[in-house]
py3Dmol code that shows the C-alpha trace and the ligand (Angstrom):
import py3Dmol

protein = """\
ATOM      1  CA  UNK A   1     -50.384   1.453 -97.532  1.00  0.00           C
ATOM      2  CA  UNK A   2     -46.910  -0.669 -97.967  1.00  0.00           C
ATOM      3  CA  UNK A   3     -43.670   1.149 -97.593  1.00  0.00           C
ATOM      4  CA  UNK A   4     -42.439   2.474-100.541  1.00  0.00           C
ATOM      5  CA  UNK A   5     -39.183   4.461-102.178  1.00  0.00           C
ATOM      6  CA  UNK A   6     -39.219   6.955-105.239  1.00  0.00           C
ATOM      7  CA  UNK A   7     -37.112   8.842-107.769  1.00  0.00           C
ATOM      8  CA  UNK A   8     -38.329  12.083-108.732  1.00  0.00           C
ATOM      9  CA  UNK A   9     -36.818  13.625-111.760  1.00  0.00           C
ATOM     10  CA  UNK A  10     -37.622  17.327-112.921  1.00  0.00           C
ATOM     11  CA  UNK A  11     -38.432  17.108-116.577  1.00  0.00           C
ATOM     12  CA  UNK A  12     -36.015  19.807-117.830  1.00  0.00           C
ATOM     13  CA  UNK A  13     -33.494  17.948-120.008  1.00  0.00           C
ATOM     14  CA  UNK A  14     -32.311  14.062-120.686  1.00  0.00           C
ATOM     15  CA  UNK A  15     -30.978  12.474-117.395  1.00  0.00           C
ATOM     16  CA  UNK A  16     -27.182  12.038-117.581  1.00  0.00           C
ATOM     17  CA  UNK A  17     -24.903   9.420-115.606  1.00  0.00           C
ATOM     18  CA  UNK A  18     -25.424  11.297-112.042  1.00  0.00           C
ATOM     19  CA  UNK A  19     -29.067  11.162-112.129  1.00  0.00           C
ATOM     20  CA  UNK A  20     -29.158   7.399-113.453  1.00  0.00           C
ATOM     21  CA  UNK A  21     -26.883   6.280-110.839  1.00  0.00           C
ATOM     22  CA  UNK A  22     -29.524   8.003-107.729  1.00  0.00           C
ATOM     23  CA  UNK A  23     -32.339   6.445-109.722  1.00  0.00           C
ATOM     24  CA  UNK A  24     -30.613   2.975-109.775  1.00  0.00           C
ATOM     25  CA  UNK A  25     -29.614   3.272-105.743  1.00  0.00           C
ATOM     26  CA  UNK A  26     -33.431   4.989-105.073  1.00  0.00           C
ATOM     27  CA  UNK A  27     -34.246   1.395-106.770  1.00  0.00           C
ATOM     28  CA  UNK A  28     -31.702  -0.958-104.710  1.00  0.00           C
ATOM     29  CA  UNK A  29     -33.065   0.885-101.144  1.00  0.00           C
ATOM     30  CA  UNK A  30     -36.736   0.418-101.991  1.00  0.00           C
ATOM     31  CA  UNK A  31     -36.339  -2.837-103.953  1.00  0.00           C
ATOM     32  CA  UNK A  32     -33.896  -4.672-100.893  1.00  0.00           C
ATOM     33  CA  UNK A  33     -36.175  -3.434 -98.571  1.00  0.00           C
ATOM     34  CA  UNK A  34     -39.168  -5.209 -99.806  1.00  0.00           C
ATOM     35  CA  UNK A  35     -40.797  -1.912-100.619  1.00  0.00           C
ATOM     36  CA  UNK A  36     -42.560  -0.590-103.323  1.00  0.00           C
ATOM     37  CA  UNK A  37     -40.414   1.483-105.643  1.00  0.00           C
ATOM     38  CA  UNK A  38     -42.117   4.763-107.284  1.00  0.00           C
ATOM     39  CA  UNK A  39     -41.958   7.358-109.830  1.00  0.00           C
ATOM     40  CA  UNK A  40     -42.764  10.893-109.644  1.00  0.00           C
ATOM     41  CA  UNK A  41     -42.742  13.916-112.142  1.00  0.00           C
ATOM     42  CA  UNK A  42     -41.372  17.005-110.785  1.00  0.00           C
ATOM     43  CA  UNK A  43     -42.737  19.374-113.221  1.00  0.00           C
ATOM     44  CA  UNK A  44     -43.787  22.287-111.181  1.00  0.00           C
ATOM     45  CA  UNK A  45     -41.302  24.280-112.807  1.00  0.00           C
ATOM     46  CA  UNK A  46     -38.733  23.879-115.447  1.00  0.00           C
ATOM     47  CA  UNK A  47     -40.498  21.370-117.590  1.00  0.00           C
ATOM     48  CA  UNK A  48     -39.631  20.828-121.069  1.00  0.00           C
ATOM     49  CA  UNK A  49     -41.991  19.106-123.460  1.00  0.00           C
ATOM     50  CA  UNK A  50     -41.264  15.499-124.118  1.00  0.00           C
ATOM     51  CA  UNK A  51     -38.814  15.229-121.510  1.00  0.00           C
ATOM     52  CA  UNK A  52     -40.463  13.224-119.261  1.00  0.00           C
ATOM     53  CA  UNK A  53     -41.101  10.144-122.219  1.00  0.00           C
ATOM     54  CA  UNK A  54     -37.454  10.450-123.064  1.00  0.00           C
ATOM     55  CA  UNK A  55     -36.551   9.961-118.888  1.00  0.00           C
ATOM     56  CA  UNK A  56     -38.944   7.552-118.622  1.00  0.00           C
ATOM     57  CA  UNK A  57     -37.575   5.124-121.588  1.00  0.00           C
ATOM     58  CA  UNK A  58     -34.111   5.869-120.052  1.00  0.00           C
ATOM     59  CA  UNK A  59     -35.078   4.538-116.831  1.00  0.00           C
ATOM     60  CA  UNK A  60     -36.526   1.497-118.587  1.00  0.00           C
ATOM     61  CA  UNK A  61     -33.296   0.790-120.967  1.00  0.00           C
ATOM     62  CA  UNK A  62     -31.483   0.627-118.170  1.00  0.00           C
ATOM     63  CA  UNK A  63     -33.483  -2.329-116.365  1.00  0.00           C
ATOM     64  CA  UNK A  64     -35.304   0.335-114.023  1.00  0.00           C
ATOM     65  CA  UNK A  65     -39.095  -0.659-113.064  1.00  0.00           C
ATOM     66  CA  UNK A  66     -42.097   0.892-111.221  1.00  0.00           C
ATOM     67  CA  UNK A  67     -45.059   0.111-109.920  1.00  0.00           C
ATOM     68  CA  UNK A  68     -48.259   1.680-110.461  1.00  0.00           C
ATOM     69  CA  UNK A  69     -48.857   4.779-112.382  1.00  0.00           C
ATOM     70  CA  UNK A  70     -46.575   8.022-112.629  1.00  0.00           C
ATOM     71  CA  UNK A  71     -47.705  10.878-110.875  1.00  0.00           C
ATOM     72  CA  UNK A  72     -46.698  14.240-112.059  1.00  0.00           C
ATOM     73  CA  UNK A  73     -47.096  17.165-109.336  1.00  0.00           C
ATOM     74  CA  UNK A  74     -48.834  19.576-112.082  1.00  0.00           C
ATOM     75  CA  UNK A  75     -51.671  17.167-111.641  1.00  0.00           C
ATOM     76  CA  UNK A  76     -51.846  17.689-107.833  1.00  0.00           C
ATOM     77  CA  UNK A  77     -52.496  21.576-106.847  1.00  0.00           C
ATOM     78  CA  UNK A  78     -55.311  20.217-104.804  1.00  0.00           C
ATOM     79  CA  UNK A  79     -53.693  18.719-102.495  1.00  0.00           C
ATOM     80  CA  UNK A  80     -50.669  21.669-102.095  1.00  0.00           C
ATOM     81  CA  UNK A  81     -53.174  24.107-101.473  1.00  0.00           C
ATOM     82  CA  UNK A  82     -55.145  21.952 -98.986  1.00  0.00           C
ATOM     83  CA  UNK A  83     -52.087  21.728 -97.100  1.00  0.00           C
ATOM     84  CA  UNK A  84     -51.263  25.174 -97.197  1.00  0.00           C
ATOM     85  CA  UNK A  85     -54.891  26.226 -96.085  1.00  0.00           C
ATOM     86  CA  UNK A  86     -54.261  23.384 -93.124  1.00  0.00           C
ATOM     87  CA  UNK A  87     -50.846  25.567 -92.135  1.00  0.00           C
ATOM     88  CA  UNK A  88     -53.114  28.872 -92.708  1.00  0.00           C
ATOM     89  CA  UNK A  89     -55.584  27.931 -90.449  1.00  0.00           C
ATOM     90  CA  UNK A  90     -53.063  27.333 -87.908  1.00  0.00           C
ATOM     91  CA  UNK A  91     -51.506  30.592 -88.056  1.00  0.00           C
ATOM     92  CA  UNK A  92     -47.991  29.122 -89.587  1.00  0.00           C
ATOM     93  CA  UNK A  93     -48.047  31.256 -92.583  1.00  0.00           C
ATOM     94  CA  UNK A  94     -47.406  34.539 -94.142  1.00  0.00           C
ATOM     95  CA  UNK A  95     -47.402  36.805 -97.145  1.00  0.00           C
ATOM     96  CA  UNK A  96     -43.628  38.012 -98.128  1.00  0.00           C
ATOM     97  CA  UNK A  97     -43.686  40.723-100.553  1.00  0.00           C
ATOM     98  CA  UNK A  98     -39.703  41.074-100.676  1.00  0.00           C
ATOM     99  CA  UNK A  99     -37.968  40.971-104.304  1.00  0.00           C
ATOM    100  CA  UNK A 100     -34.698  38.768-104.416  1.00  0.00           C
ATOM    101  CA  UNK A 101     -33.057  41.743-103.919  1.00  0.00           C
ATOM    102  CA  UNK A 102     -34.546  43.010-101.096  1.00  0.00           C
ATOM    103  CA  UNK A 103     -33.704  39.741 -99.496  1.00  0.00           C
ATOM    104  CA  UNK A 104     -30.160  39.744-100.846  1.00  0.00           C
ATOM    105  CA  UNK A 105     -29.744  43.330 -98.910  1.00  0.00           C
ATOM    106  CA  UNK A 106     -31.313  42.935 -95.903  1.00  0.00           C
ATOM    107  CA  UNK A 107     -29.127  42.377 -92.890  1.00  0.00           C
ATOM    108  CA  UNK A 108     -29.773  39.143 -91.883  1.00  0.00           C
ATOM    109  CA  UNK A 109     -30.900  38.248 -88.319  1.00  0.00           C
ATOM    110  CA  UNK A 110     -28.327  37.359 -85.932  1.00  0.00           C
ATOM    111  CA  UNK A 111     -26.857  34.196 -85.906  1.00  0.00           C
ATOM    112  CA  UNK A 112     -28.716  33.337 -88.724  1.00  0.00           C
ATOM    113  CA  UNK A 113     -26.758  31.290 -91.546  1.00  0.00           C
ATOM    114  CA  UNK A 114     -26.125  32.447 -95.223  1.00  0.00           C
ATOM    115  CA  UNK A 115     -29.009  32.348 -97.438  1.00  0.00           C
ATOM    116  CA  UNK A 116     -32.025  32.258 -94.388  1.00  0.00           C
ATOM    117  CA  UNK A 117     -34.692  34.400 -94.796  1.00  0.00           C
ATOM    118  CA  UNK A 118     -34.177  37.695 -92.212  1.00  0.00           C
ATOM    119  CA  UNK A 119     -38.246  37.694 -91.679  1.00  0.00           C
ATOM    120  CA  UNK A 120     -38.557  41.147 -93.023  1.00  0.00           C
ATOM    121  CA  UNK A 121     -42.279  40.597 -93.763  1.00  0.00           C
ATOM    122  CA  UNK A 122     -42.801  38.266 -90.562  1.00  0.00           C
ATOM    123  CA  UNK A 123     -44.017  41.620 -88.227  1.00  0.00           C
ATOM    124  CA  UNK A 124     -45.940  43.702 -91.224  1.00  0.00           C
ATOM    125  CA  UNK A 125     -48.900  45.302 -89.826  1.00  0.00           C
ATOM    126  CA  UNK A 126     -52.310  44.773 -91.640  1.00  0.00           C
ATOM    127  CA  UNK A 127     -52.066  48.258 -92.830  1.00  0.00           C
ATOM    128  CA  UNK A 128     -48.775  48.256 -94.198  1.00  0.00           C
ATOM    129  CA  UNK A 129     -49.881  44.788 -95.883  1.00  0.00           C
ATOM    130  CA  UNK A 130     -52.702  45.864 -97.967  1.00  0.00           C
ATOM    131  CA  UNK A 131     -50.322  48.456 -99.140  1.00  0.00           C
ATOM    132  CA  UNK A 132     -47.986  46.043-100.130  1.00  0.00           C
ATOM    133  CA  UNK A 133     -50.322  43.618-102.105  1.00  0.00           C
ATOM    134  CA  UNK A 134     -51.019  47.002-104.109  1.00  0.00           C
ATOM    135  CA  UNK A 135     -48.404  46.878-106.059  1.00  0.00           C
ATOM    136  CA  UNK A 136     -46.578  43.312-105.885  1.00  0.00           C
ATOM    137  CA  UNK A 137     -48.173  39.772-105.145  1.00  0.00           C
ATOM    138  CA  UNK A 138     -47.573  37.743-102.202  1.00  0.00           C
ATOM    139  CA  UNK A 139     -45.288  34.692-101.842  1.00  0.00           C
ATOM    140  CA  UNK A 140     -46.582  32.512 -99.038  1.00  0.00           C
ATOM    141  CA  UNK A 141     -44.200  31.744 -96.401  1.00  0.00           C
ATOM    142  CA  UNK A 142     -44.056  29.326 -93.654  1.00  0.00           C
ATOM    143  CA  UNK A 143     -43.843  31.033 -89.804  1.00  0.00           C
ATOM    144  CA  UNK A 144     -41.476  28.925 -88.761  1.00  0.00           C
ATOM    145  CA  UNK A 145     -40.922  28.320 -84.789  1.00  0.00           C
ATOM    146  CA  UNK A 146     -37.002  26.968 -84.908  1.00  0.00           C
ATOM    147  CA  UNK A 147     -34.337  27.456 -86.467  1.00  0.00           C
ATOM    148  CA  UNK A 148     -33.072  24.321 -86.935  1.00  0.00           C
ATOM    149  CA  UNK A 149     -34.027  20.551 -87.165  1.00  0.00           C
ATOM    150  CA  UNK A 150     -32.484  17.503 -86.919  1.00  0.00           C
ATOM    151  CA  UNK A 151     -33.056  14.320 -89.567  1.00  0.00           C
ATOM    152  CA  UNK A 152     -31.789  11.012 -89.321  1.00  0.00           C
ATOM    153  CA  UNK A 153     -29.658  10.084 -92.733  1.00  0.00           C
ATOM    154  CA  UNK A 154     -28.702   6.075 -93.468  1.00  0.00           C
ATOM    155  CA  UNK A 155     -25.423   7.847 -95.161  1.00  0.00           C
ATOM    156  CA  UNK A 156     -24.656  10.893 -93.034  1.00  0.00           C
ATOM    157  CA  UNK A 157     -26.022  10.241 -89.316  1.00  0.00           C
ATOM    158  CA  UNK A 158     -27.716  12.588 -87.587  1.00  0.00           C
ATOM    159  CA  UNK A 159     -27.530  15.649 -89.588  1.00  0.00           C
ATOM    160  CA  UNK A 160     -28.278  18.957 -87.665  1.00  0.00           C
ATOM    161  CA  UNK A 161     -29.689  21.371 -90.550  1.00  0.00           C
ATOM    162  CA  UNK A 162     -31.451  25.628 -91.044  1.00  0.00           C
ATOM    163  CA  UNK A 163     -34.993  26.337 -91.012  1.00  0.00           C
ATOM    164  CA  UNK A 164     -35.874  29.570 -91.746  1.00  0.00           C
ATOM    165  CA  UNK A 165     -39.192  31.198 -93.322  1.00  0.00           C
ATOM    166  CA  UNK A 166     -39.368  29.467 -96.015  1.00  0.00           C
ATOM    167  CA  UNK A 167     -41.263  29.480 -98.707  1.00  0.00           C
ATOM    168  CA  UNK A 168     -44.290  27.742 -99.602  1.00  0.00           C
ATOM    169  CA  UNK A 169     -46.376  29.285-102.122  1.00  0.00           C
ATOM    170  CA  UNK A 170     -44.376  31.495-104.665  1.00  0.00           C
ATOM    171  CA  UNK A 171     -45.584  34.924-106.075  1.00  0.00           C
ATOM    172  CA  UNK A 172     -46.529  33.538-109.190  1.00  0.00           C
ATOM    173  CA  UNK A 173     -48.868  31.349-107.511  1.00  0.00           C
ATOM    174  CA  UNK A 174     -46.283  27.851-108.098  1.00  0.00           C
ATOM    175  CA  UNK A 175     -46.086  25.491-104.876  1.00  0.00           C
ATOM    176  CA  UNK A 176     -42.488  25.442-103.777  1.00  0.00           C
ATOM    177  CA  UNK A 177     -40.676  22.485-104.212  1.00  0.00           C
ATOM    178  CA  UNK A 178     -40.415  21.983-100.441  1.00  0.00           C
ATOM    179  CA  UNK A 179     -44.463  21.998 -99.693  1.00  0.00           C
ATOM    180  CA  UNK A 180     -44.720  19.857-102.646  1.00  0.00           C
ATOM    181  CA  UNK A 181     -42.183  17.610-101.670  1.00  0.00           C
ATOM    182  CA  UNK A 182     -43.641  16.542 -98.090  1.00  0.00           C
ATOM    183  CA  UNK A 183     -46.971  16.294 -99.014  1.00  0.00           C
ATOM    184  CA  UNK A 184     -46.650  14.062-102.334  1.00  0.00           C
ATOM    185  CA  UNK A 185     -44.463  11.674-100.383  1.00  0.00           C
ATOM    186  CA  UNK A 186     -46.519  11.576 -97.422  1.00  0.00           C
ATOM    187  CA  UNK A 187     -49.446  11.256 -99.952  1.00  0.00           C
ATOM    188  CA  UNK A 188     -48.026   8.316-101.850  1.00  0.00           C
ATOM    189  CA  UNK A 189     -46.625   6.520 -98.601  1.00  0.00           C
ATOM    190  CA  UNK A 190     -43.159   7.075 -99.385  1.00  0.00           C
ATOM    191  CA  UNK A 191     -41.457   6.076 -96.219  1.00  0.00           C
ATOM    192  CA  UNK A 192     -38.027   6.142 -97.623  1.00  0.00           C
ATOM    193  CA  UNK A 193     -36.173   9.409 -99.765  1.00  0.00           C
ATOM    194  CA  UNK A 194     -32.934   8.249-101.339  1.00  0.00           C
ATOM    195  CA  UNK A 195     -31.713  11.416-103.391  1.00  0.00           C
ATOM    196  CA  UNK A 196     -28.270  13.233-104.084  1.00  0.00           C
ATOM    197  CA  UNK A 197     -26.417  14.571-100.852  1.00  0.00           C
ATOM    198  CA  UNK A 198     -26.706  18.468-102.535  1.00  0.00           C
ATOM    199  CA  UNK A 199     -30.477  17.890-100.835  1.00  0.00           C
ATOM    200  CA  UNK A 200     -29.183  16.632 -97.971  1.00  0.00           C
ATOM    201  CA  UNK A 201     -29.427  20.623 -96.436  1.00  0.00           C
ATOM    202  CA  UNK A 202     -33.135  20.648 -97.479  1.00  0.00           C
ATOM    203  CA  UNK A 203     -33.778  17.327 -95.467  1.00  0.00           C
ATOM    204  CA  UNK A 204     -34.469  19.850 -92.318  1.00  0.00           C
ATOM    205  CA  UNK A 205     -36.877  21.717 -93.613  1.00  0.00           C
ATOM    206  CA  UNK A 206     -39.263  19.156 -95.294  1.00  0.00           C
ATOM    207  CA  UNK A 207     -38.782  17.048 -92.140  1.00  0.00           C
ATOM    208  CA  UNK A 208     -39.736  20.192 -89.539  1.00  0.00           C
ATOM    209  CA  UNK A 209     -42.790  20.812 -92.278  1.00  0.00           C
ATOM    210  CA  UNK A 210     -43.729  17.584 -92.395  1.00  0.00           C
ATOM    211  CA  UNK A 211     -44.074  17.340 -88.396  1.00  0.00           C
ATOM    212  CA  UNK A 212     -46.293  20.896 -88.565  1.00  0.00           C
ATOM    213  CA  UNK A 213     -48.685  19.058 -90.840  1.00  0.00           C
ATOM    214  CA  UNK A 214     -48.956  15.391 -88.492  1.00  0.00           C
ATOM    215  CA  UNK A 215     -47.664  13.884 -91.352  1.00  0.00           C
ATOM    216  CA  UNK A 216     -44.719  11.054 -91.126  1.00  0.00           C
ATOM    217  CA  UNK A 217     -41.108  11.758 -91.773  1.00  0.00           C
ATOM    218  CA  UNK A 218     -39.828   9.487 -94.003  1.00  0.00           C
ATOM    219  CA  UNK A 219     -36.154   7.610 -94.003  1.00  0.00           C
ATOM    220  CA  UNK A 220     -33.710   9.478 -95.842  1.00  0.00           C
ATOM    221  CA  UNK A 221     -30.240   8.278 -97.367  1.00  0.00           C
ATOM    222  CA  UNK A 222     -28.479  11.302 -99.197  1.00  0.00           C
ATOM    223  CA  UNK A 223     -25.966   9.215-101.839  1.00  0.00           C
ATOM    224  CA  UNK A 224     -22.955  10.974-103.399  1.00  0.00           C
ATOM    225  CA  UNK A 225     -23.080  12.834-106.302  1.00  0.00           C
ATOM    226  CA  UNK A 226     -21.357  12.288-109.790  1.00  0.00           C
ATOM    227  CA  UNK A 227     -18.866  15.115-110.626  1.00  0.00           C
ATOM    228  CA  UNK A 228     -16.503  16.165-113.280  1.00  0.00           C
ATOM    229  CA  UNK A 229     -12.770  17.050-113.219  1.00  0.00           C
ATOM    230  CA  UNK A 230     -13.568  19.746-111.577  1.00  0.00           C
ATOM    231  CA  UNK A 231     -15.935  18.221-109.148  1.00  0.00           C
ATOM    232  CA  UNK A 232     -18.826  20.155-109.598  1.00  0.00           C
ATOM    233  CA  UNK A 233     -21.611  18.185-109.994  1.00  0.00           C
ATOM    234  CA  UNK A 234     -22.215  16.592-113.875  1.00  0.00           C
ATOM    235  CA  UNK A 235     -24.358  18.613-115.915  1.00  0.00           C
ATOM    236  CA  UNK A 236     -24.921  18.372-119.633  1.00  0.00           C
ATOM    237  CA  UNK A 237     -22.032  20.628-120.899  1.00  0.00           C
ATOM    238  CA  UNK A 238     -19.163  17.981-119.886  1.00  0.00           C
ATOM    239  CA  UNK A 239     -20.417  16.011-122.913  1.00  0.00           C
ATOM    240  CA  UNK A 240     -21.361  12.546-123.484  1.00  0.00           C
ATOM    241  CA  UNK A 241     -23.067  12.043-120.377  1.00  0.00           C
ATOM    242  CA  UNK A 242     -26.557  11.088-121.131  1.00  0.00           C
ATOM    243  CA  UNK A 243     -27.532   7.444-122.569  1.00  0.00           C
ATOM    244  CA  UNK A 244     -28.207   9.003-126.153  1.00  0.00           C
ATOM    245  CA  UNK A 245     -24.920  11.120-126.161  1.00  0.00           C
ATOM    246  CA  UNK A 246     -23.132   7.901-124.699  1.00  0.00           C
ATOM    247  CA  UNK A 247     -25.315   5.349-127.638  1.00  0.00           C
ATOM    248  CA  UNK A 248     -23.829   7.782-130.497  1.00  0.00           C
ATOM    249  CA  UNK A 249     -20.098   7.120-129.380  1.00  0.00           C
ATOM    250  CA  UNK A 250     -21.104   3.275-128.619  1.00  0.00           C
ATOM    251  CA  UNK A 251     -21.819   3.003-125.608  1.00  0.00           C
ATOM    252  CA  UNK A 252     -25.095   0.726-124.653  1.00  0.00           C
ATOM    253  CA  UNK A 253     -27.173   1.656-121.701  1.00  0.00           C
ATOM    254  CA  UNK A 254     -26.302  -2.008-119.995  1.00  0.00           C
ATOM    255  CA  UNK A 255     -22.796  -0.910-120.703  1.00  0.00           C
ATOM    256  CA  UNK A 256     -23.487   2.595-118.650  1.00  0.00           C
ATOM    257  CA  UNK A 257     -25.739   0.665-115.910  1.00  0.00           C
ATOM    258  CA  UNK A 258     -21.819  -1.729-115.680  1.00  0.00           C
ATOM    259  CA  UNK A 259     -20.205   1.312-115.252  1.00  0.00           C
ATOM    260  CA  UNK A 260     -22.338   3.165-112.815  1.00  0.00           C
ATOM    261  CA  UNK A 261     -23.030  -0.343-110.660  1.00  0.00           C
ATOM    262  CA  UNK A 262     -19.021  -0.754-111.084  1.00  0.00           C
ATOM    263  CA  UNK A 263     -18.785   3.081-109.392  1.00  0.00           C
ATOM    264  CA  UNK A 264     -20.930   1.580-106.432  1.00  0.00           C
ATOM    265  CA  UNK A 265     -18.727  -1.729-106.359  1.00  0.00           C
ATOM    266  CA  UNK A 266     -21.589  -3.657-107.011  1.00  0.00           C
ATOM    267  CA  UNK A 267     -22.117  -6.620-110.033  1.00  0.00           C
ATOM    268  CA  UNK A 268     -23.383  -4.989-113.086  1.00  0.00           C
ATOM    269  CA  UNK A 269     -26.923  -7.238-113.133  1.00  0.00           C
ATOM    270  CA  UNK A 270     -29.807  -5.532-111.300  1.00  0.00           C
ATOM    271  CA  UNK A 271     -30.787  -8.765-109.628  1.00  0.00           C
ATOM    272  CA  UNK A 272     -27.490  -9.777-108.801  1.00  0.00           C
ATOM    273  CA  UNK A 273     -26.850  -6.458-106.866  1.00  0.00           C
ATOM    274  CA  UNK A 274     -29.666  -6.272-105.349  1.00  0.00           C
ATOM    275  CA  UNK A 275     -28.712 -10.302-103.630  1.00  0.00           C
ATOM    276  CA  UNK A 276     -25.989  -8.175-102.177  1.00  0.00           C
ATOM    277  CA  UNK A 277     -26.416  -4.295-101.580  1.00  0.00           C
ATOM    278  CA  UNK A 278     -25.782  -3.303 -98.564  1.00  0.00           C
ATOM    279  CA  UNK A 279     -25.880   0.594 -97.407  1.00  0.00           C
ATOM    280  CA  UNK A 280     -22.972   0.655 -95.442  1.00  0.00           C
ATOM    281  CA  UNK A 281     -20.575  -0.200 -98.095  1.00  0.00           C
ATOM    282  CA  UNK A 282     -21.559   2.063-100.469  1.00  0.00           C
ATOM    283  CA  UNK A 283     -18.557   4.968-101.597  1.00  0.00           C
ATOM    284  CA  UNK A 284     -19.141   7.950 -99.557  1.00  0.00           C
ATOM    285  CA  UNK A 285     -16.864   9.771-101.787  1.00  0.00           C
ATOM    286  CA  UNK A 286     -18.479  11.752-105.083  1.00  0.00           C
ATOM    287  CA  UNK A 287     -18.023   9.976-108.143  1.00  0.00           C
ATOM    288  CA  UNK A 288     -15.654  11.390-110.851  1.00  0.00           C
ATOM    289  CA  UNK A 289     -17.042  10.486-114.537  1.00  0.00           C
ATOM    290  CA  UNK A 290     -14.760  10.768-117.765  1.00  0.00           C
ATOM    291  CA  UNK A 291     -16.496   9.994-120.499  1.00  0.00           C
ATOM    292  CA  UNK A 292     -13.392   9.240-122.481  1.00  0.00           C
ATOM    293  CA  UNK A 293     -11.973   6.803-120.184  1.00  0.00           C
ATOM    294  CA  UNK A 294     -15.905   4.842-120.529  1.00  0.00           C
ATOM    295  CA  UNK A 295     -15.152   5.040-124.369  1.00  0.00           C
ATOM    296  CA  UNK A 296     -14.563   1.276-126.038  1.00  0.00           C
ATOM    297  CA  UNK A 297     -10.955   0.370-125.930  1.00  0.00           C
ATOM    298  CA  UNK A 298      -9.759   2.570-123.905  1.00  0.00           C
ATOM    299  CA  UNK A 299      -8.094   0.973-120.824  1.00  0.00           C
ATOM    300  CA  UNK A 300      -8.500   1.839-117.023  1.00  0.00           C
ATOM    301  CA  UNK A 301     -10.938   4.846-115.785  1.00  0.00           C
ATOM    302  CA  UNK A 302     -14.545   3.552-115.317  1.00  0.00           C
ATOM    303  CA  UNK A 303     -14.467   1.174-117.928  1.00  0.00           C
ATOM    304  CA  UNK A 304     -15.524  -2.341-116.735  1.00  0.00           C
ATOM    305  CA  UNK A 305     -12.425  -4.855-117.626  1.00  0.00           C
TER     306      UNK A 305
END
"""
ligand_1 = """\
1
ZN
Zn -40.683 39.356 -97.282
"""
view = py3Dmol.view(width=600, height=400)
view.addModel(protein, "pdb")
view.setStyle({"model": 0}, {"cartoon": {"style": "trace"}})
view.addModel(ligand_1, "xyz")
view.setStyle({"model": 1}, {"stick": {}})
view.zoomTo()
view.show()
């Protein structure tokens, strides 16, 4: 199978101006690298009907293409639980019974970081199992042998991240987004994982999964986000920030895909860019978006001059 990139959009909402701008670098790492450039629905949870046509025509308004067919990770429990079976066989799982809160209050192992799972359900007993799975359903977690892992990032460097328990199979019977994650792209011969750098702390934990189940790790560049004023990342309440909010206040899309390739100091043309991206010269630095200062006439801010 040729090498290949992705972008992998949850279908909850319309994309805004962050998410374009990973989609359109996802496409300028697969695209100057010769490889194949893919697209992937990430609608295990938090899919809203119609979303994914809406993100989809998005992509293609502004000068996004992909090849082959769109695969949506509904469509694929086959496959998750295979894998999971593989790790069951092997003795790297087990059932967690422990409520949010339970894991909120449990004094966490030593030297463990914030948020790792304290294995409170690693050393259950058979009997105190079955009495367990009375009353609650099991998540599936992964018996994990290290703590930590180590990924290589084209952005970041080496990048030392936590592994804890994590999980792989949640109570309601919905394949975590890690599993799911390491086994589509191994699956579809993704080779390279350009996504925003608030994944960057996942990286470890797919990559150390990925190495249980023999399968490759692929090449990972973690690419600023876009933020607001107050730098937290852009979400849908700092208004006019997807293509439709941006079209009603006259904005085009080929206007947002100038400012967003402007952001990256790269020629507004697709083709042109991709003559001369190069990695190293991206921003490192989060990108701060106003829509006001994108508005027609106004001078300065992100607008193209
Ligand atoms: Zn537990």
């Amino acid at each position: 199978m040729t090498a290949a990139g992705r972008f992998a959009p949850s279908p909850s909402g319309e994309l805004h101006v962050g998410n374009l701008r990973t989609a359109i670098l996802a496409w300028l790492f697969a695209r100057s690298t010769g490889r194949r450039f893919l697209l992937r629905v990430e609608d295990l949870d938090r899919a809203r009907a119609g979303a994914e046509e809406v993100q989809l025509r998005d992509l293609e308004a502004i000068g996004i293409d992909w090849d082959g067919a769109v695969v949506r990770q509904t469509e694929r429990a086959q496959l998750y639980a295979e894998a999971i079976r593989r790790l069951d066989d092997a003795g790297l799982t087990y059932e967690c019974f422990c409520t949010r809160r339970e894991i909120q209050d449990a004094p966490s192992a030593p030297h463990a970081p914030q948020g790792a799972y304290p294995g409170t359900c690693r050393r259950l007993t058979p009997e105190e199992r079955a009495l367990r799975r009375a009353s609650r359903p099991a998540a599936t977690r992964l018996r994990a042998a290290v703590s930590e892992w180590t990924v290589e990032d084209e952005l970041h460097g080496r990048y030392l991240g936590t592994v804890d328990d994590f999980v792989l199979r949640r109570n309601d019977g919905v394949t975590a987004y890690n599993l799911a994650v390491v086994v589509d792209d191994a699956e579809q011969g993704i080779d390279q994982v350009v996504r925003g750098d608030d994944l960057l702390s996942s990286a470890p934990r797919q990559a150390y999964l990925a190495s249980l189940l023999g399968l490759q790790v692929p090449q990972y560049a973690h690419v600023p986000l876009v933020v607001n004023h107050d730098g937290a990342r852009l979400a849908k309440r700092d208004g006019a920030v997807t293509l439709a909010d941006l079209g009603a206040v006259g904005i085009s899309a080929e206007e947002v895909r100038g400012l967003i390739m402007a952001s990256l100091g790269l020629p507004g043309d697709l083709k042109e860019a991709l003559a001369v991206f190069d990695p190293a010269a991206l921003p490192r630095e989060p990108w701060v978006w106003d829509t006001a200062l994108a508005m027609p006439g106004v001078a300065g801010g992100n607008r193209l001059n």
